[in-house]
C-alpha positions as CSV (number, residue, x, y, z in Angstrom):
1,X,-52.1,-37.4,-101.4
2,X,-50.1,-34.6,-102.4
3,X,-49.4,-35.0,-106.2
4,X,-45.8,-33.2,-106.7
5,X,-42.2,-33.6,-107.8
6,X,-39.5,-34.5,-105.7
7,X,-38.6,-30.5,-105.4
8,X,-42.0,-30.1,-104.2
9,X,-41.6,-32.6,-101.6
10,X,-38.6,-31.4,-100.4
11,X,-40.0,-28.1,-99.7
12,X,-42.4,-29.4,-97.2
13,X,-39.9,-31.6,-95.5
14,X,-37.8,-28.6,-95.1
15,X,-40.6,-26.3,-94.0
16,X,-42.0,-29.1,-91.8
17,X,-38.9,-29.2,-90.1
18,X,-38.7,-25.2,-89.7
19,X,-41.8,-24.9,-88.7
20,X,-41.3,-28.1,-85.6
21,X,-38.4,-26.5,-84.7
22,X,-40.0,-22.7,-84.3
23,X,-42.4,-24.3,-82.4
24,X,-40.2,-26.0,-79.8
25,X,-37.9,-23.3,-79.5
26,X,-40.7,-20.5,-78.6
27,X,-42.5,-22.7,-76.4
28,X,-38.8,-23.5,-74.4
29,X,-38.1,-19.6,-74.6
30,X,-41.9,-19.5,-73.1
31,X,-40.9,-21.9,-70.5
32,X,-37.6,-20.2,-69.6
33,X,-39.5,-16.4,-68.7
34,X,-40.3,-17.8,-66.0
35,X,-43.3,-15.7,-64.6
36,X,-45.5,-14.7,-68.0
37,X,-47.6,-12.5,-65.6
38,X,-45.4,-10.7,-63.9
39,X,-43.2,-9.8,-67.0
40,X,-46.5,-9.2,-69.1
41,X,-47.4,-6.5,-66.3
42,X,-44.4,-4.8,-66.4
43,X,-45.0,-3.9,-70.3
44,X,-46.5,-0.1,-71.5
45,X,-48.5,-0.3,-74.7
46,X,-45.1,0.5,-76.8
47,X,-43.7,-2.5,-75.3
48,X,-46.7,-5.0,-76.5
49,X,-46.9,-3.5,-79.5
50,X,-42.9,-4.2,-79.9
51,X,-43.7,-7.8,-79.2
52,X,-47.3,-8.3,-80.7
53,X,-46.9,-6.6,-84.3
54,X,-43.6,-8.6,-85.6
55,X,-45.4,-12.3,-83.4
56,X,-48.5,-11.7,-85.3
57,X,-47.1,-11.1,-88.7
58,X,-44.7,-13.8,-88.7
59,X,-47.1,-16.4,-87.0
60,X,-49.8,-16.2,-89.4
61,X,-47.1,-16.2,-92.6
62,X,-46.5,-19.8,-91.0
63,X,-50.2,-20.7,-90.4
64,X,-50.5,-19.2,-94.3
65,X,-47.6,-21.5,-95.8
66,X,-48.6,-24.5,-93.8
67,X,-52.5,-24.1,-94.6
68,X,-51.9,-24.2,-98.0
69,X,-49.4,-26.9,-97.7
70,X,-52.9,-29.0,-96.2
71,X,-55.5,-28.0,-98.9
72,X,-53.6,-30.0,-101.1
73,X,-54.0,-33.0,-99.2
74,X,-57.4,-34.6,-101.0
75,X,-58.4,-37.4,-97.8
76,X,-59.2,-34.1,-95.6
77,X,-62.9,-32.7,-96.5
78,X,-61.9,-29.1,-97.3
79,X,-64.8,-27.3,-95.5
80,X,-63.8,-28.6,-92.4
81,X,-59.9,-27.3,-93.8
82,X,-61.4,-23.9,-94.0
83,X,-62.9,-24.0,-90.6
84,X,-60.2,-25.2,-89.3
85,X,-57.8,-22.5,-91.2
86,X,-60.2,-19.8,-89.5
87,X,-59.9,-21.4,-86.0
88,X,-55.8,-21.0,-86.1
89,X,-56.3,-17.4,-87.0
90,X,-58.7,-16.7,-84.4
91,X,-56.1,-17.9,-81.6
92,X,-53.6,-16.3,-83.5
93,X,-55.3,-12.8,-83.0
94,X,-56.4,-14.0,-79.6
95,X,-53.0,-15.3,-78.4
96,X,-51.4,-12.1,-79.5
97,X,-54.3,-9.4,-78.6
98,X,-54.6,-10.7,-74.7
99,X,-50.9,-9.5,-74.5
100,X,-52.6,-5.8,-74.6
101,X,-55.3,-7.0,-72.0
102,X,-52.7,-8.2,-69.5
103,X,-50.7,-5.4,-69.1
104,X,-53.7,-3.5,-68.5
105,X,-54.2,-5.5,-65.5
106,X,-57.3,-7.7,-66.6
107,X,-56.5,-10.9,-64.9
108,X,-58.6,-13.1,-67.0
109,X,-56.3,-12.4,-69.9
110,X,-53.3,-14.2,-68.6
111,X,-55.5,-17.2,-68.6
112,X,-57.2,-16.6,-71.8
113,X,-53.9,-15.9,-73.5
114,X,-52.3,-19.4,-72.3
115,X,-55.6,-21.3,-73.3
116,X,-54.9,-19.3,-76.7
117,X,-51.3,-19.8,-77.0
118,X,-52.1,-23.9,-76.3
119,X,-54.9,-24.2,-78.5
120,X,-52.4,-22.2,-81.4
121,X,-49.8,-24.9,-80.3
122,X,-52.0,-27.9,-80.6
123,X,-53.1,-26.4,-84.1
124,X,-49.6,-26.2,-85.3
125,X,-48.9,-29.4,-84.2
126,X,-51.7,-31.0,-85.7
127,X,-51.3,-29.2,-88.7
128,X,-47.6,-30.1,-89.4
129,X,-48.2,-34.0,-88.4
130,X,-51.4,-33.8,-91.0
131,X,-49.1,-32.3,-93.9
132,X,-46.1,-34.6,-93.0
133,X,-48.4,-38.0,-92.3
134,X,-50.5,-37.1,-95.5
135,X,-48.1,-35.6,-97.6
């Protein structure tokens, strides 16, 4: 369990809630393009890095507060934490790099970049439902 005050616990709520609600609301605005691969075509280089730089910074800020927000939970062994930690980055870079890929055309990408983006989703999800079950 997560040994803290009631400020403490607070925080997390409040994060865990933020970080829910981020999720749902990119994955709707996801929903609502409409075609990904059609407008990820349509984007030059300046226009993925417009998108990827400010995604990836601000995505692995969350994965970094809600990782930390897991290593104190003692019933989780922590090397399987760390791998774990390492996997969400990994689709993090992967989710947001494949953006590049696609609008060079590579085809593969735009299925590699959803199987990123879901397996990044299922991460945050199982992340925050850790903390908020354990915590």
């Amino acid at each position: 369990m997560i040994q803290s005050s009631r400020l403490y616990t607070i925080t997390i709520k409040y994060t865990l809630v933020f970080a829910s609600l981020l999720l749902a609301s990119g994955l709707w605005l996801f929903i609502l393009q409409g075609s990904f691969r059609e407008a990820a075509l349509t984007k030059s280089l300046e226009g993925v890095l417009e998108v990827a730089v400010p995604h990836l910074f601000a995505i692995s800020v969350l994965a970094f507060v809600l990782s930390h927000f897991l290593l104190f939970v003692e019933s989780i062994d922590k090397k399987k934490v760390l791998k774990f930690i390492v996997m969400l980055y990994l689709t993090i870079l992967l989710e947001n790099v494949s953006h590049y890929f696609i609008s060079l055309e590579f085809q593969i990408f735009v299925w590699i970049h959803l199987l990123a983006l879901f397996a990044m989703v299922l991460g945050f999800a199982w992340l925050i439902y850790t903390i908020a079950r354990k915590g």
